[in-house]
Every structure is written in C-alpha cells, then in structure tokens.
C-alpha positions as CSV (number, residue, x, y, z in Angstrom):
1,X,36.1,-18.5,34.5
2,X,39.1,-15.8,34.1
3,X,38.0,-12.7,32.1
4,X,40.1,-13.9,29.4
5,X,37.3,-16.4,28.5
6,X,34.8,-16.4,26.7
7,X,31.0,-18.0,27.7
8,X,30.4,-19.2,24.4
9,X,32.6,-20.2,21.5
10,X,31.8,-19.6,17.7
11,X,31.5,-23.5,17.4
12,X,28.8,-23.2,19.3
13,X,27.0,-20.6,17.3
14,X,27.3,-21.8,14.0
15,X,24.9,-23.7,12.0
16,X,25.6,-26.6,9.4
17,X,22.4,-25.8,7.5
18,X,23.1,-22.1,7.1
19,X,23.2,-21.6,3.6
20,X,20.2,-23.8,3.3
21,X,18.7,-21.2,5.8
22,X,19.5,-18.2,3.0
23,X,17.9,-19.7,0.1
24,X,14.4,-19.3,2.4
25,X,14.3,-15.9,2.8
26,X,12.0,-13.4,1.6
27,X,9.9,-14.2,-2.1
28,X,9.0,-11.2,-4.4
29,X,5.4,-10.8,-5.3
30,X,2.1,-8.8,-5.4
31,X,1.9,-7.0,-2.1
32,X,-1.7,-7.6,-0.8
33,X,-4.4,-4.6,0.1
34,X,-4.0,-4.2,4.1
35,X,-0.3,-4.3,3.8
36,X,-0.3,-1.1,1.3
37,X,-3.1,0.5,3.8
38,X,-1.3,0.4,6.5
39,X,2.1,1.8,4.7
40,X,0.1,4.9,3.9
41,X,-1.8,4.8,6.7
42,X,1.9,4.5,8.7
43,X,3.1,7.8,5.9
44,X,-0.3,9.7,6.5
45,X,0.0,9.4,10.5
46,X,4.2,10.5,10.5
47,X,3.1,13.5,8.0
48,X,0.2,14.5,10.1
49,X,2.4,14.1,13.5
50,X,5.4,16.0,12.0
51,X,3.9,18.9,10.9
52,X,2.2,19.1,13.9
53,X,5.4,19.7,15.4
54,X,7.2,21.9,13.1
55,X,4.8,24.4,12.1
C-alpha cells in the first residue's frame, strides 16, 4: 500500500438503509422522574464545584 491510498473506501462505509436509519431517532415525550433528578442533581453538583473554585 503507497501513501497515496487509502484503507478503506467510502463504498465501504456507506449504508443502503440510511435514511431508514434517520426516521428512528430520538421520539419527544414526557421526560420521566430520575432523568430530571439527575439533570439538577448534575446543575446542583457543577454550581456547588464552581463556586468552590471561584470564590
């Protein structure tokens, strides 16, 4: 292999069922208890540590 070439080619990367893959993505909704816990536990924690630092 020279160092003009490459290991893989963008044939071998791309995917037939792509844009089937982009229709799956995330779904909105009601975001459940422990998940808005830990954000603010997550907020609470980088406040607390931050002004630790800085003052």
């Amino acid at each position: 292999m020279s160092d003009g070439d490459w290991k893989y080619e963008l044939e071998d990367l791309e995917d037939p069922d792509a844009e089937a893959d982009a229709d799956s993505g995330l779904t909105p909704g009601s975001p459940k208890p422990e998940h808005i816990a830990f954000v603010v536990l997550g907020a609470l924690l980088a406040i607390f540590a931050l002004s630790r630092l800085l003052l």
